[in-house]
C-alpha positions in Angstrom: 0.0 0.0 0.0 1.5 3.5 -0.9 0.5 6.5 0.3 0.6 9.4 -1.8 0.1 13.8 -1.7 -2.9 15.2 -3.6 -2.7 17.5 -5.8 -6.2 19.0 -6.9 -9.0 20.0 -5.0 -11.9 17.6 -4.9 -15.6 17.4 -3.2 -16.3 14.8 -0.9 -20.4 14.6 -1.8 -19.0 14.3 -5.8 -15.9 12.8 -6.0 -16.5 9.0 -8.4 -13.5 6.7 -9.3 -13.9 8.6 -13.4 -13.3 11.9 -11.3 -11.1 11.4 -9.1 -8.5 14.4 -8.3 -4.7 14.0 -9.5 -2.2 12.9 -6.9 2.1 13.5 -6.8 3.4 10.1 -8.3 6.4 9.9 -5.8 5.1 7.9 -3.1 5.6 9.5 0.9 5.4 6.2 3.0 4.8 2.3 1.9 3.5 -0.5 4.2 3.3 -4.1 3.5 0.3 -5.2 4.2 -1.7 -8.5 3.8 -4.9 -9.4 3.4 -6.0 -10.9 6.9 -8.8 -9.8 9.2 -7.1 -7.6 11.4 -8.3 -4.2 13.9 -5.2 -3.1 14.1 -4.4 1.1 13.3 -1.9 1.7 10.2 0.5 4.3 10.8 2.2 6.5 8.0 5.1 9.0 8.6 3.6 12.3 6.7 5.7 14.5 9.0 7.2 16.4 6.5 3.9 16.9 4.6 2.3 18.2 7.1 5.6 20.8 8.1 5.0 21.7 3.9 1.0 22.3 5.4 1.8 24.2 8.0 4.2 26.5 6.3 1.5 26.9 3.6 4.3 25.9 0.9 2.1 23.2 -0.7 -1.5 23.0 -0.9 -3.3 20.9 1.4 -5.6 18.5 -0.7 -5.4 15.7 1.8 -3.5 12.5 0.9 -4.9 9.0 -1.1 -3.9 4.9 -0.4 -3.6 3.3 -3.2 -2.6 0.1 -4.1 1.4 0.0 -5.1 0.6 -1.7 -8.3 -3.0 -1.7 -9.2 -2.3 -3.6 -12.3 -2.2 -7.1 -10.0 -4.5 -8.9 -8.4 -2.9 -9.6 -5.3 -5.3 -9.6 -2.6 -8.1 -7.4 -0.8 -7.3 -4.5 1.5 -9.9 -2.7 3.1 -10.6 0.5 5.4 -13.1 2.1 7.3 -14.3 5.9 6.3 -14.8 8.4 8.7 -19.3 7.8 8.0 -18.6 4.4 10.1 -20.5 3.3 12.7 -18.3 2.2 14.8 -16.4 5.6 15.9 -13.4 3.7 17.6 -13.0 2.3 14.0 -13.0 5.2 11.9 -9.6 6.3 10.8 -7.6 9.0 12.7 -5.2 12.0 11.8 -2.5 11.8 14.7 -0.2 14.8 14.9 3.1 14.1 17.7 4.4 17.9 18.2 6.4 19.8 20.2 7.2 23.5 21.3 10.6 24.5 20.6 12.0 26.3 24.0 
């Protein structure tokens, strides 16, 4: 699984798989992932895309997961969206900071 920057504005309420925004080709974190059952949180290292956020020298069009070659047919992951029903389930933005002295 690759994780990768966006690069155009979308809509969540009209976004489709035919209109789906452009992304930065260079991918910022890859996990190995398989496809058993599992409840466990995946964690990506976007610090320095968020530091690129902050400082307002990228736009922030949120980030995609996609598959690292979608051209294969290895296997099933799947995610829950933030409209879950299971709130403890839904994914999460973590953000470790801290205040320079």
């Amino acid at each position: 699984m690759a994780l990768y920057r966006i690069t155009e504005s979308w809509n969540e309420d009209t976004i489709t798989w035919e209109n789906q925004p452009g992304y930065f080709n260079e991918a910022l974190d890859l996990k190995i992932l398989n496809n058993e059952q599992s409840s466990d949180f995946i964690y990506w290292q976007i610090s320095e895309l968020i530091k690129q956020w902050q400082k307002g020298s990228i736009a922030n069009h949120g980030i995609v997961l996609m598959d690292i070659d979608e051209n294969t047919d290895d296997g099933e992951i799947e995610f829950f969206s933030s409209d879950w029903t299971t709130a403890s389930q839904r994914p999460k933005l973590m953000i470790d900071y801290y205040v320079p002295k």
